[in-house]
C-alpha positions as CSV (number, residue, x, y, z in Angstrom):
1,X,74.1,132.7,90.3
2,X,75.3,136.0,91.8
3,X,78.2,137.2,90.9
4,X,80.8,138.1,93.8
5,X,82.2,141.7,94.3
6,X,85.4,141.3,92.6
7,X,83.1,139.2,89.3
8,X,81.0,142.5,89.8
9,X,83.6,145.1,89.7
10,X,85.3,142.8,86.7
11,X,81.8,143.2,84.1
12,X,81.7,146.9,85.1
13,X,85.7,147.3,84.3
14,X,85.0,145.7,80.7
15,X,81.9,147.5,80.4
16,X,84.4,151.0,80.3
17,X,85.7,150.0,77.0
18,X,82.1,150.0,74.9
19,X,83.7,153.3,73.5
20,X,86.7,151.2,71.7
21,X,87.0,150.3,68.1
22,X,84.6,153.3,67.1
23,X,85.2,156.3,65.4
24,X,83.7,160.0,66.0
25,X,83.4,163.3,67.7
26,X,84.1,163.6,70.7
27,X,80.4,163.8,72.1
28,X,79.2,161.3,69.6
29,X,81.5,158.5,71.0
30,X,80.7,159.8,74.3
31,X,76.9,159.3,73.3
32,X,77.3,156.0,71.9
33,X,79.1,155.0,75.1
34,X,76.3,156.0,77.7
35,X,73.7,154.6,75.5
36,X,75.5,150.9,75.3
37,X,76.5,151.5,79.6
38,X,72.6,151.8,79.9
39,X,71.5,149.3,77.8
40,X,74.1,146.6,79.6
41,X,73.2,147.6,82.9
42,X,69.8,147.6,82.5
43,X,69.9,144.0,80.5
44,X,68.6,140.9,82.5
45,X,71.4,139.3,80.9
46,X,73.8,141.5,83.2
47,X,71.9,142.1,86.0
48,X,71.1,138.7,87.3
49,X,75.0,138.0,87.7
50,X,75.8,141.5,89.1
51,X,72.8,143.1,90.2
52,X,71.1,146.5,89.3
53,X,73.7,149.4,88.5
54,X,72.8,153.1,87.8
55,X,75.5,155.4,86.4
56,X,76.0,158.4,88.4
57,X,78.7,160.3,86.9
58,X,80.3,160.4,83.2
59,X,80.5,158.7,81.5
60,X,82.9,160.8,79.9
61,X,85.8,160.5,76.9
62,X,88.6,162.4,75.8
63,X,91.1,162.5,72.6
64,X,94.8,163.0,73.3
65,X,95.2,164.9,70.0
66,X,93.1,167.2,67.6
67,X,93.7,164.6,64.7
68,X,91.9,161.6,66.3
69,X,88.7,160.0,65.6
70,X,88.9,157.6,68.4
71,X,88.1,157.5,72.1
72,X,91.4,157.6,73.7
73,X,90.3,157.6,77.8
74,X,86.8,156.8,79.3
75,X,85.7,156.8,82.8
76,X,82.5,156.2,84.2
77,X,81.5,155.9,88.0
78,X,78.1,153.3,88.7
79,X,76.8,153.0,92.4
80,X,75.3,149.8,93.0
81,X,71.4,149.9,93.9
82,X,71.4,146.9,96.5
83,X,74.2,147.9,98.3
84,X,75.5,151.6,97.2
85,X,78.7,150.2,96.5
86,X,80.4,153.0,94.2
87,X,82.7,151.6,90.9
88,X,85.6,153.9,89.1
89,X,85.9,152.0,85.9
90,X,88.7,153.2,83.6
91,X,89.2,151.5,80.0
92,X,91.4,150.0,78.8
93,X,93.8,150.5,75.5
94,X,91.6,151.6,72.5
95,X,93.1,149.2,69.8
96,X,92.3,152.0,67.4
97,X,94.2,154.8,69.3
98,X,97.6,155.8,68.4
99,X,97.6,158.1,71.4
100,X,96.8,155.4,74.0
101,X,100.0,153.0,72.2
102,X,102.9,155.5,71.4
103,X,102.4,157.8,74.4
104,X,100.2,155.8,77.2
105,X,101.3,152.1,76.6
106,X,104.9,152.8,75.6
107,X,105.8,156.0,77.3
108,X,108.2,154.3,79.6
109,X,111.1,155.9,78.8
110,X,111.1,158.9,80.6
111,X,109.9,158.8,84.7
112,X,108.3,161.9,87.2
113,X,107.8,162.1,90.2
114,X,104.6,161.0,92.6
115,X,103.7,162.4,95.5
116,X,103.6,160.9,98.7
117,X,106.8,159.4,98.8
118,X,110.2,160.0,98.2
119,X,111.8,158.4,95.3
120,X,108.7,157.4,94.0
121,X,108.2,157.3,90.2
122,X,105.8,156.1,87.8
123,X,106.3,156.2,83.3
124,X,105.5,159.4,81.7
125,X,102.4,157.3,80.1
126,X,100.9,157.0,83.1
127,X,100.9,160.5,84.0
128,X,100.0,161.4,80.9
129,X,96.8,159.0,81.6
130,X,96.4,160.3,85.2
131,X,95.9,163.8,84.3
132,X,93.1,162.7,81.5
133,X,91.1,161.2,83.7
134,X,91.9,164.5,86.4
135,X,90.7,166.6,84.1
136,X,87.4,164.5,82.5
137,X,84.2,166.4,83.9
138,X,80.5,165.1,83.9
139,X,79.0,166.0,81.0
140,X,76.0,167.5,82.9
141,X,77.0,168.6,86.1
142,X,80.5,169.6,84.8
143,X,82.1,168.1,88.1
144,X,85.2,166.3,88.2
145,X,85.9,162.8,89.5
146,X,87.3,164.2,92.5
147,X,84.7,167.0,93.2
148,X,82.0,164.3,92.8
149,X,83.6,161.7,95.3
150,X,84.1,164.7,97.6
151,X,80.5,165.6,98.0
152,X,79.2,162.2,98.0
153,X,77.8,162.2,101.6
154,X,79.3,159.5,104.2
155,X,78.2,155.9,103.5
156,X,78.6,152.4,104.8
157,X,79.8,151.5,101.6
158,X,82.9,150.6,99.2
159,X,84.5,152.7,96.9
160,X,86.3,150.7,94.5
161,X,88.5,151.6,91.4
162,X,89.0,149.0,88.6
163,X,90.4,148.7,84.9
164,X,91.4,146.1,82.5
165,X,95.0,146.6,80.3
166,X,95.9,150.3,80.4
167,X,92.7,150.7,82.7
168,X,94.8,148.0,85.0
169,X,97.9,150.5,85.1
170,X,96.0,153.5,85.6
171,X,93.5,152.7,87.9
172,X,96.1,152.3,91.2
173,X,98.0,155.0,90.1
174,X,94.9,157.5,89.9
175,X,93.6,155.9,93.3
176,X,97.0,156.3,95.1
177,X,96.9,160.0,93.5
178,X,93.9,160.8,94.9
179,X,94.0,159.9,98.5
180,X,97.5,160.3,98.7
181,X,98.6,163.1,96.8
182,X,95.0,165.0,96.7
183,X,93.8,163.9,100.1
184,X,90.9,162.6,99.2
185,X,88.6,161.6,102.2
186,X,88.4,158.4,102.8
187,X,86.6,157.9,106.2
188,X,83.1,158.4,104.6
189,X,83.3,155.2,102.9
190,X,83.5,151.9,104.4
191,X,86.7,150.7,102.7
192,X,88.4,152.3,99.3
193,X,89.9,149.4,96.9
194,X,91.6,149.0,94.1
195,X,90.3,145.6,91.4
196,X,92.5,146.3,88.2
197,X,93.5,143.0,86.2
198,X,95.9,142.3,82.9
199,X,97.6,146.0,84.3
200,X,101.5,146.9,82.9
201,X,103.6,147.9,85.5
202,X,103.1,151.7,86.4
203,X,105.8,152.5,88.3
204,X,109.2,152.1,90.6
205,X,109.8,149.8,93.8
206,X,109.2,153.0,96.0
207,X,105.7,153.9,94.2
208,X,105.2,150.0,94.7
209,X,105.8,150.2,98.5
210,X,103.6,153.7,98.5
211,X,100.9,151.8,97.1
212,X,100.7,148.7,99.4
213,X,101.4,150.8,101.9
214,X,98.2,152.7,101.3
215,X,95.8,149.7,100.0
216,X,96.8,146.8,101.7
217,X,96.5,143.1,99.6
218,X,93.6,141.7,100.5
219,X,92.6,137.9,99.4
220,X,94.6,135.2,98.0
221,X,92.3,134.7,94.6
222,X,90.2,136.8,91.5
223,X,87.4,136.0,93.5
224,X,88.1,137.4,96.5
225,X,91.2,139.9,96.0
226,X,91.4,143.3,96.5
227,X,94.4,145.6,96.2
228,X,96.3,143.5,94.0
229,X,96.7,143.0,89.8
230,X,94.1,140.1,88.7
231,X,96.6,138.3,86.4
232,X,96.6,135.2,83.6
233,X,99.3,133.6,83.8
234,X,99.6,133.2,80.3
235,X,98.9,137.0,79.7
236,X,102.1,138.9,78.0
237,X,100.9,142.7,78.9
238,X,101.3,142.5,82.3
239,X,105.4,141.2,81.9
240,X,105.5,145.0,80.7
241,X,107.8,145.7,82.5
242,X,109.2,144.0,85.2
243,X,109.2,141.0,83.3
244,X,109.8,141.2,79.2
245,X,112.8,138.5,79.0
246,X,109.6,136.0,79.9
247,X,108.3,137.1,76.5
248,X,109.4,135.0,73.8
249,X,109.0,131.6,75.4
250,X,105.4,132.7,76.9
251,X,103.7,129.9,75.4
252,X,105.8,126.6,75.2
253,X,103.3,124.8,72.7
254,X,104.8,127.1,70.2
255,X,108.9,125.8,68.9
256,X,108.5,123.4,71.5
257,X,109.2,126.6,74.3
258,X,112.1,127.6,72.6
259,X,111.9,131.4,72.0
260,X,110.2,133.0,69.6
261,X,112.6,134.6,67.1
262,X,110.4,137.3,66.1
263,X,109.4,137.9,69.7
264,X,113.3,137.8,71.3
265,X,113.8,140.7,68.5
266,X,110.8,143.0,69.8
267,X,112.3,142.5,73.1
268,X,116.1,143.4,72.2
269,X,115.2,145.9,69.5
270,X,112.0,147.9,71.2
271,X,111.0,146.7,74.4
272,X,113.7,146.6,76.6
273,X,115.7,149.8,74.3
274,X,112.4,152.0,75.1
275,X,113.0,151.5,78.9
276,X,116.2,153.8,78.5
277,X,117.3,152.2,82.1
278,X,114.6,153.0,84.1
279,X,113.6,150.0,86.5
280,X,109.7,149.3,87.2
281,X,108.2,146.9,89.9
282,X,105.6,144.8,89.7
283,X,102.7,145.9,91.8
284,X,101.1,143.0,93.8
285,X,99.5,140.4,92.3
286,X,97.5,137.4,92.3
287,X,96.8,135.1,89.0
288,X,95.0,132.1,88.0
289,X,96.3,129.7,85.3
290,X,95.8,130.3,82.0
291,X,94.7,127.9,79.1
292,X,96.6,128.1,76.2
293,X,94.3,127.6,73.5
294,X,95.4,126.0,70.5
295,X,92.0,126.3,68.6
296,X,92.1,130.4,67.9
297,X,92.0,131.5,64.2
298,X,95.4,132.4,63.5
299,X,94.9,135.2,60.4
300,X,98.6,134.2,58.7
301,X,100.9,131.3,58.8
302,X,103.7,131.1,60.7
303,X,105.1,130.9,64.3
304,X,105.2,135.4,64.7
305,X,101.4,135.3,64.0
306,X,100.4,132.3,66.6
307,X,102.1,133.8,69.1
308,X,100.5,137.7,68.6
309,X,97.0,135.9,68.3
310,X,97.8,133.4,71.6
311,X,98.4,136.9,73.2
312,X,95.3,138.7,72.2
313,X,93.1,136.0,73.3
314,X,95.2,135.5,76.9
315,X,94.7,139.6,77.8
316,X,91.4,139.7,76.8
317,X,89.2,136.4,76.2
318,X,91.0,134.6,78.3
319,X,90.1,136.9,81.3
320,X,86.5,136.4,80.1
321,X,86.7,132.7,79.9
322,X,87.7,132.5,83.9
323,X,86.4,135.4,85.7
324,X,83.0,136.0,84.5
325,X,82.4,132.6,81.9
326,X,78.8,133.5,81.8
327,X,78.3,136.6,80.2
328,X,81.6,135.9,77.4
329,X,79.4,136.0,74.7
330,X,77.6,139.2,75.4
331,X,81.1,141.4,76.0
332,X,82.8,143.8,73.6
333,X,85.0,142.3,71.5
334,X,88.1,144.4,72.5
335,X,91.0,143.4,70.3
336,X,91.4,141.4,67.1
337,X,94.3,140.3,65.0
338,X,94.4,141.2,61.3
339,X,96.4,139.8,58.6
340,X,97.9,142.7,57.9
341,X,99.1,143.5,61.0
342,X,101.1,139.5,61.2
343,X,102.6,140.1,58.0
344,X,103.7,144.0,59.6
345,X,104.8,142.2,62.7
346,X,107.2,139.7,60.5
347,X,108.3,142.6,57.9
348,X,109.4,144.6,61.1
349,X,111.5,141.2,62.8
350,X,112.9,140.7,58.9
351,X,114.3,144.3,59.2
352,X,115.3,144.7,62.4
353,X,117.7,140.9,62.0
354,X,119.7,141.8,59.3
């Protein structure tokens, strides 16, 4: 069974984040990513759901600071071989990278500007995350992302960006960047879209009217939406930030949907304090209903840890489970949920209520 274009785009958005959970230089990691891209997209296992994909620039990585061992950004684009369809996939939070949490995820309280539109603002993390990706260049041809889509010749074909979690946040903001802000020509491809799923909220309501403005919603589902944030209903990350007060009574087989005492004091004490005022707006969105799934290994007792494991498997396994069911088993395993960091998580709540 063939995949549809949004399944498609979906596979090759989760296939940016083989880079995660690994430790190394900077062209070791890179190394290790193109040789698990190739061996994917050359796997009958992927191609007879999304066809036959050839990676035509990156992919690339870069480290936000000099001390870490992790990938903190990767970007790849693929061009599909049936229909020349190209994909901007941008990955996703690193679990391992401090960079991509304290400054990308949780840089929200300070705002600049973006072009196109007065008014419009977007978190300092995202910035921070656009101007990675600016400046990632192939690691043979030395081109940037931009270069390269400028001298691609004039097709009847899509150009689509896409990117799950962070990926999600940053994968509008850099599209709207470049053909609004950078001018990036668009007639020479037959539409330009935008496929990111389980994104946080990037910016204000004017960068939120800039955007739909410039990439219209199309569809009404996953499976046939464009322009809009694929969302689980069930999924905490994309609440950041519009939403956080839904937080704590996210999943109502836990306390019976009371709150969750642990989780109302990461709202009060961290969440909504980091915001320092600033408002965000969703972007638009379309979701399908999640599955709350009482059967997941929770690593520690108690109500703090159930709810931290229900929200690892909504933003990531639960995406799998509903978009692309058939190839679960043979995607990265993006985040897990250690002991540890339960007994961290309720150490921190302890503190922070006396």
């Amino acid at each position: 069974m063939a995949y549809t274009a949004q399944q498609r785009t979906a596979v090759l958005s989760i296939l940016s984040n083989l880079a995660s959970n690994r430790k190394g230089s900077v062209g070791d990691l890179r190394e290790s990513l193109e040789q698990q891209l190739t061996e994917a997209l050359q796997s009958s296992t992927f191609t007879q759901y999304i066809g036959r994909w050839d990676v035509v620039w990156g992919p690339q990585i870069t480290k936000g600071s000099i001390f870490s061992d992790e990938a903190d950004n990767a970007m790849y684009v693929a061009r599909s071989a049936e229909t020349n369809d190209h994909v901007v996939a941008i990955a996703g939070t690193n679990p391992g990278s401090l960079f991509d949490a304290a400054i990308e995820d949780l840089a929200v309280g300070t705002v600049v500007g973006f072009g196109g539109l007065a008014g419009a603002e977007i978190s300092k993390g995202t910035q921070t995350g656009i101007i990675a990706l600016q400046n990632m260049t192939d690691p043979r041809t030395t081109q940037t992302l931009r270069n390269f889509l400028d001298e691609l010749p004039p097709t009847n074909a899509n150009l689509i960006f896409t990117g799950h979690s962070l990926g999600g946040a940053l994968s509008p903001a850099i599209a709207l960047d470049l053909v609004v802000s950078q001018g990036l020509d668009t007639s020479k491809f037959k539409n330009v879209y935008v496929y990111p799923s389980a994104g946080p909220t990037p910016g204000n309501d004017a960068f939120m009217q800039l955007f739909t403005k410039t990439f219209p919603a199309v569809g009404d589902n996953p499976f046939n939406a464009w322009n809009q944030n694929v969302r689980n209903t069930l999924d905490a990350i994309p609440r950041a930030w519009a939403q956080l007060a839904e937080l704590p009574a996210l999943y109502p087989p836990l306390l019976g949907g009371r709150p969750v005492p642990c989780v109302q004091t990461l709202v009060n004490d961290l969440l909504t304090p980091a915001l320092k005022g600033n408002t965000y707006t969703d972007l638009p969105f379309v979701t399908f209903e999640g599955t709350f799934d009482g059967d997941v290994d929770v690593p520690a007792p108690g109500v703090s840890c159930a709810w931290l494991r229900q929200m690892v498997y909504q933003h990531i396994e639960g995406y799998y489970a509903t978009l692309i069911p058939e190839l679960q088993s043979s995607l990265p395993v993006l985040l897990t949920l250690s002991e540890g960091v339960c007994l961290a998580f309720d150490g921190w709540c302890a503190i922070h209520r006396l």
